[in-house]
C-alpha positions as CSV (number, residue, x, y, z in Angstrom):
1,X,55.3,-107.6,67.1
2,X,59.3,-106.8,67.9
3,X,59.0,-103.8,66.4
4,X,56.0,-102.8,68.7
5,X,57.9,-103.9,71.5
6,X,60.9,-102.0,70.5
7,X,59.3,-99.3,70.2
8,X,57.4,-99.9,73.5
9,X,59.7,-97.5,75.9
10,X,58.7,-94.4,73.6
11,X,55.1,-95.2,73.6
12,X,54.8,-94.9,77.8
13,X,57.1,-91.8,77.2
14,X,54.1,-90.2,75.2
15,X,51.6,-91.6,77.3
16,X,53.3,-89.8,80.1
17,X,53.9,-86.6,78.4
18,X,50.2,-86.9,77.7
19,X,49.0,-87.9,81.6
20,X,51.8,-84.6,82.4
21,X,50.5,-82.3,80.2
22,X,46.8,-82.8,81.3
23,X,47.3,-82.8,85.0
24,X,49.4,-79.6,84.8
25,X,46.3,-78.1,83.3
26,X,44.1,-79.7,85.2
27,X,42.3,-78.3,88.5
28,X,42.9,-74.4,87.2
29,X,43.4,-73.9,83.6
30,X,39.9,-75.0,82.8
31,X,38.4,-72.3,81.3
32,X,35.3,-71.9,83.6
33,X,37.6,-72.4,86.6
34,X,39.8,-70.0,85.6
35,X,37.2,-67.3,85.2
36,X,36.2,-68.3,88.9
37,X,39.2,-67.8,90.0
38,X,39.4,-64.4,88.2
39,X,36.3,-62.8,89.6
40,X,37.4,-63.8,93.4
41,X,40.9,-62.0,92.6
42,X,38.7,-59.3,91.5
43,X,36.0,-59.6,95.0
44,X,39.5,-60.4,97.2
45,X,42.8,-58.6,96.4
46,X,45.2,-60.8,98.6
47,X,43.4,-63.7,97.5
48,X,46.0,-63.8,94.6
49,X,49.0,-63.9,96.8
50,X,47.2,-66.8,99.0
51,X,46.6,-69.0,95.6
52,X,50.6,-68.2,95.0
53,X,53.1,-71.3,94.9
54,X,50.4,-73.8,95.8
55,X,50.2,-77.2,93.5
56,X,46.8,-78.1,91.5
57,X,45.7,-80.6,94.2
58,X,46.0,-77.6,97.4
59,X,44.3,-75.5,95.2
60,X,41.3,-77.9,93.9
61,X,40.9,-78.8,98.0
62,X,40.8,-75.2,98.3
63,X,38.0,-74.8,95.9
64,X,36.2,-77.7,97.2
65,X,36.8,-76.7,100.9
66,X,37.2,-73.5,102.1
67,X,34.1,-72.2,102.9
68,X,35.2,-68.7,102.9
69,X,35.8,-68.8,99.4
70,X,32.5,-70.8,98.9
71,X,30.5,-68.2,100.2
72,X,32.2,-65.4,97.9
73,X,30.9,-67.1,94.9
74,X,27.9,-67.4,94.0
75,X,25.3,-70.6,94.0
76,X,25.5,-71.1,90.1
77,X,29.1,-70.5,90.0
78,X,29.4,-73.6,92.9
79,X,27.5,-76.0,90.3
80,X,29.5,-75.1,87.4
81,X,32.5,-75.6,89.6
82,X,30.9,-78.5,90.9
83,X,30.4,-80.0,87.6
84,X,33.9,-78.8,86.1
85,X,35.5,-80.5,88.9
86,X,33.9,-83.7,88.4
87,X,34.6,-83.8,84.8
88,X,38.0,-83.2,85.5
89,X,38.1,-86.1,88.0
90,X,37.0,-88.5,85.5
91,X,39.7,-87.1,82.9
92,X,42.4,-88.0,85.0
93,X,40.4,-91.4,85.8
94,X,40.0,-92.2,82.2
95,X,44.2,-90.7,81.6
96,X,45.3,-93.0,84.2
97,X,43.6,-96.1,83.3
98,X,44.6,-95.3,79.8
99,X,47.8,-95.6,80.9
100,X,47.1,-98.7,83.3
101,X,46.2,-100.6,80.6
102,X,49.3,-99.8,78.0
103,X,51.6,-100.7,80.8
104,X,50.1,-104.0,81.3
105,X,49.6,-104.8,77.6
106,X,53.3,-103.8,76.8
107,X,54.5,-106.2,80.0
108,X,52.1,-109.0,78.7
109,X,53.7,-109.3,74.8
110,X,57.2,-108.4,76.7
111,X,56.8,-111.3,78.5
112,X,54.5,-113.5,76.6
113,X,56.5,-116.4,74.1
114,X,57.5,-115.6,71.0
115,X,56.0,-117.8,68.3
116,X,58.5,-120.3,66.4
117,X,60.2,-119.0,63.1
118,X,62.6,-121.2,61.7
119,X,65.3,-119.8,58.8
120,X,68.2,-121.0,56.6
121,X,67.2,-124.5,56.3
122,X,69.9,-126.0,54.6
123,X,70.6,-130.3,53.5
124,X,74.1,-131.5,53.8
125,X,75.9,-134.6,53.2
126,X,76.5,-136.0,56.8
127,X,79.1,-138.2,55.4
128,X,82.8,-136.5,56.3
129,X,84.2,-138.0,53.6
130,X,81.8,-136.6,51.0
131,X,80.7,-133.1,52.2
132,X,81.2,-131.5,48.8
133,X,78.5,-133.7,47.0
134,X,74.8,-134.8,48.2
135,X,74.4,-138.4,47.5
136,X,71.2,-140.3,48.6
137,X,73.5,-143.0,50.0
138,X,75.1,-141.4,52.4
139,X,73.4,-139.8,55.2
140,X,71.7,-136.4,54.8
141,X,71.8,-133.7,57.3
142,X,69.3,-131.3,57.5
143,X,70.3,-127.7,59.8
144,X,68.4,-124.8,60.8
145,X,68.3,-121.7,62.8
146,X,65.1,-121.1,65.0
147,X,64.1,-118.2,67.3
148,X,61.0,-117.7,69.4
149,X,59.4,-120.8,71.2
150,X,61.6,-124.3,71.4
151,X,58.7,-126.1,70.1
152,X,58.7,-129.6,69.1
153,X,59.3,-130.3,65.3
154,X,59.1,-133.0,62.7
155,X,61.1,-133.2,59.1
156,X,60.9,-134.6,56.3
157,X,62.9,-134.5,52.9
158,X,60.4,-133.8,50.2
159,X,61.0,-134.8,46.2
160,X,59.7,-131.5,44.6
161,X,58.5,-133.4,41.4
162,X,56.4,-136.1,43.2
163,X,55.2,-134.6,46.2
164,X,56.5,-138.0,47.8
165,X,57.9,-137.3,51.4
166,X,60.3,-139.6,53.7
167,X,59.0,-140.4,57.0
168,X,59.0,-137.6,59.7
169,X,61.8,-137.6,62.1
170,X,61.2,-135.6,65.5
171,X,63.0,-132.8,67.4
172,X,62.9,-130.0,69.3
173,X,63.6,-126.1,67.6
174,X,66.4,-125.5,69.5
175,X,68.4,-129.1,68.1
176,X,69.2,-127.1,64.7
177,X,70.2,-130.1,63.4
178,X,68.1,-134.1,62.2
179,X,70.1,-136.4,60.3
180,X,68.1,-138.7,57.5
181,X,70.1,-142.5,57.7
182,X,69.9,-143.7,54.4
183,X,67.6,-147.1,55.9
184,X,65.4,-143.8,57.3
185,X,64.0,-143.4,54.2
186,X,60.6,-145.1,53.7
187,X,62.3,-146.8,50.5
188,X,64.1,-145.1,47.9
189,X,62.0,-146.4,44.9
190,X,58.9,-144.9,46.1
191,X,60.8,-141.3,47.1
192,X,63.0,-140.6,44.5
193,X,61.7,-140.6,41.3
194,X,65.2,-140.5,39.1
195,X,67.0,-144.0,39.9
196,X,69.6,-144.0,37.0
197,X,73.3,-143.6,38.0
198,X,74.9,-140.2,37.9
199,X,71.1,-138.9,37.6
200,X,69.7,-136.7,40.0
201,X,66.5,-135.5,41.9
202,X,65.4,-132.4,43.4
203,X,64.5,-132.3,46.8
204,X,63.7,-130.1,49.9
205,X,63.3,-130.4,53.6
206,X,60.3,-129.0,55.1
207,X,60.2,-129.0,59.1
208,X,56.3,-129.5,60.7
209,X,55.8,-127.6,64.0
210,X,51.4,-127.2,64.7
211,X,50.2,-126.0,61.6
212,X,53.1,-124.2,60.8
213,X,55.4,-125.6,57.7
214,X,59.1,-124.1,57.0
215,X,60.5,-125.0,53.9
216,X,64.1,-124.8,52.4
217,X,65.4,-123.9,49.2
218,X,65.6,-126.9,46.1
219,X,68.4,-129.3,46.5
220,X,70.0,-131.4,44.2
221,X,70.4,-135.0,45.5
222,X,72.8,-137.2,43.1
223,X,71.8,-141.1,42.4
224,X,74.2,-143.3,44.4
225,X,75.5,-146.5,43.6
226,X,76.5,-148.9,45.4
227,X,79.3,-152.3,44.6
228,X,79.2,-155.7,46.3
229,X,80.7,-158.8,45.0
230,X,79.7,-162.7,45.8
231,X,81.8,-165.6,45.7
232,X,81.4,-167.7,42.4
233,X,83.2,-171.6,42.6
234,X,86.5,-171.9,43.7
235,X,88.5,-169.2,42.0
236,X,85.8,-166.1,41.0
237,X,84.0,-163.0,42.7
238,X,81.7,-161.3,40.9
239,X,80.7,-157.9,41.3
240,X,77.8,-156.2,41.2
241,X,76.6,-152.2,41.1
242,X,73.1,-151.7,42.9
243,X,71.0,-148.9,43.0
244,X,67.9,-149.5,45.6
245,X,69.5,-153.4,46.4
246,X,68.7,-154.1,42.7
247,X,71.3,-154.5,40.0
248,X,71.9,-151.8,37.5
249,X,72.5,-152.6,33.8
250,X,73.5,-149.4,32.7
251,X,76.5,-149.1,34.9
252,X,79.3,-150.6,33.4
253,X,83.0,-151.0,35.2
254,X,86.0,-153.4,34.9
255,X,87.4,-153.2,38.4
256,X,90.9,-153.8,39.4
257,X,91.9,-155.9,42.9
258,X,95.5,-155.5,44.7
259,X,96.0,-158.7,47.3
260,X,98.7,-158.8,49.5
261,X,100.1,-161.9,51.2
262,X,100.5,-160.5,54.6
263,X,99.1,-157.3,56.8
264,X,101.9,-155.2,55.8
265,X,101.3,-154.9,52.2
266,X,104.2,-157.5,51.1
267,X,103.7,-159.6,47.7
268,X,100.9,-157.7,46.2
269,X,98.9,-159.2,43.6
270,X,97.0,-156.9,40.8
271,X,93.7,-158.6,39.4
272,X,91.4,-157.4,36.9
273,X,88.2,-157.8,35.3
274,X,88.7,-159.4,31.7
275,X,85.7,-156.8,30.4
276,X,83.5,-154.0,31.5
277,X,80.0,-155.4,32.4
278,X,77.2,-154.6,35.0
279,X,78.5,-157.9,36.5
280,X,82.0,-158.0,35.8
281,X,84.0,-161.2,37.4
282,X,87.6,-161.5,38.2
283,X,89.4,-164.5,39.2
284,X,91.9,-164.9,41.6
285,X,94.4,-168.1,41.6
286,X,95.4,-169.8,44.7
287,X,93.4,-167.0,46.7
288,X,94.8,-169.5,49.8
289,X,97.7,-167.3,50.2
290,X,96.6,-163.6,50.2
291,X,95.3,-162.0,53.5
292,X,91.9,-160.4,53.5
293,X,92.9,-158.0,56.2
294,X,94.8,-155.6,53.5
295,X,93.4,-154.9,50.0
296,X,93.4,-152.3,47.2
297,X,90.4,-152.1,45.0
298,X,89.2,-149.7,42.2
299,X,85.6,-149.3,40.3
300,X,87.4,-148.0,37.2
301,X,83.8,-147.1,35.6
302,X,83.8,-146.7,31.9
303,X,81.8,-143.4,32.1
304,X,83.4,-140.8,33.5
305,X,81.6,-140.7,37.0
306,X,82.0,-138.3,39.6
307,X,83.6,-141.0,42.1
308,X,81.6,-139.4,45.1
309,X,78.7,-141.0,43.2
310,X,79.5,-144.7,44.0
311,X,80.6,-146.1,47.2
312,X,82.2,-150.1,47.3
313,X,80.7,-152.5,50.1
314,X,85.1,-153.7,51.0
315,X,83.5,-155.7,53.8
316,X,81.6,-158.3,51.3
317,X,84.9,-158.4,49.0
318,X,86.6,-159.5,52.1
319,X,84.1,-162.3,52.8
320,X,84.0,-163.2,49.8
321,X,88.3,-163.8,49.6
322,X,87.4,-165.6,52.6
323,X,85.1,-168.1,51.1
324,X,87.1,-168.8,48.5
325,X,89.8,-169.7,50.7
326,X,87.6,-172.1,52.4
327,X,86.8,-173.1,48.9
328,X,90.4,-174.2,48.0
């Protein structure tokens, strides 16, 4: 359709090339007129120099009018004129309607909306601190570029091997941009079907607009985990790596604390877990004196993990100093 309408401007130029060429041999070049015309230069010498510099529509009134050129011709010669005449009224008719409608046609699909395409769909880790890797923890943008209508739109993420979609989050074309919280999903376990850590699974987005569906290349999207830790008696916390807010066995880690006893980093404090479990515990003696507002902490995984892949919950190992303090 944009190619017919950019090539719109060069099909009135032919039409009016066409509407030129047949008016300029209208009235007189017909053949029977012509031969007319010819017999009354014949019958009337100095009717050639009268017919001289005058356009077709002076000469067709001329034809149609003058009864001194009427009367030189004969009765059957007036019919055929008649007749040519009148078939030469509804050419230009038929020319100029033609034309008529080919105007309005090319100022209707100039004018009428565009229908909606949308291109370059692409998912991104919304997360600033993560850009480089796609982790269904973090949030997930999705981006687009549009043209044509700004319709309204709806998008999902899509797991290619299930079939199994997210919920649909709505927009507009022209917003280029949704972006999937992780609680947006409608739960991971029944999404994604890969929930081991450092696995993966291969989705897509796929933008709804009418009946219309727009879908982006395969993405990979890495298995996140997540670490929390609980208060245990007076002197423990014990951590904890969850994938879907269920522990994971097969993630092992020993991780290491720094405590410090004020907010600017003074008498710092290294604890660390005694083994490497999926529940590993450290304990931390006379926790009364360290403050919770400063702390260093490290997974330190046994596997070598991508560290983009896990992400620590520091606001539970804070409250969980804290209740240990209370503890003591």
């Amino acid at each position: 359709m944009e190619t017919f309408l950019l090539s719109l401007p060069a099909i009135l130029g032919i039409v009016g090339f066409v509407i030129y060429y047949i008016l300029k041999k209208s009235v007189t070049e017909d053949p029977i007129i012509k031969s007319i015309i010819d017999k009354l230069k014949f019958e009337e010498p100095d009717f050639e120099n009268r017919w001289t510099g005058l356009t077709p529509q002076q000469k067709e009134a001329i034809l149609k009018e003058d009864n001194n050129f009427r009367r030189k011709i004969s009765s059957k010669d007036r019919q055929i004129l008649d007749k040519a005449l009148t078939n030469q009224f509804r050419t230009n008719i038929f020319v100029y309607a033609l034309c008529g409608i080919l105007l309005a046609l090319g100022i209707y699909l100039f004018v009428k909306p565009k229908p909606l395409f949308i291109d370059s769909i692409q998912i991104q880790n919304a997360d600033s601190s993560s850009h480089e890797q796609i982790v269904d923890i973090d949030p997930i943008a999705v981006t687009w570029t549009s043209s044509g209508q700004n319709a309204e739109i709806s998008a999902v993420l899509e797991n290619i091997d299930t079939g199994k979609q997210t919920k649909r989050l709505n927009g507009r074309a022209s917003d280029g941009k949704i972006k999937f919280e992780a609680d947006a999903y409608t739960n991971y376990d029944k999404i994604l079907s890969n929930r081991n850590p450092n696995g993966a699974n291969r989705l897509r987005a796929v933008l709804y607009s009418g009946n219309e569906a727009f879908k982006s290349r395969e993405f990979e999207i890495k298995v996140g985990v997540k670490i929390i830790c609980y208060p245990d008696g007076k002197n423990n916390i014990i951590f904890n790596a969850i994938i879907d807010q269920r522990i994971v066995d097969n993630f092992h880690f020993a991780p290491i604390l720094t405590l410090f006893k004020d907010a600017y980093f003074n008498g710092s404090t290294t604890f660390e877990a005694n083994e490497y479990s999926s529940r590993p515990k450290i304990s931390i003696g006379n926790p009364t004196q360290y403050t919770t507002t400063n702390l260093a902490f490290n997974v330190n995984p046994r596997e070598i993990i991508n560290q983009n892949l896990y992400r620590t919950d520091i606001g539970s190992i804070r409250e969980a100093i804290k209740e240990l303090k209370k503890n003591n």
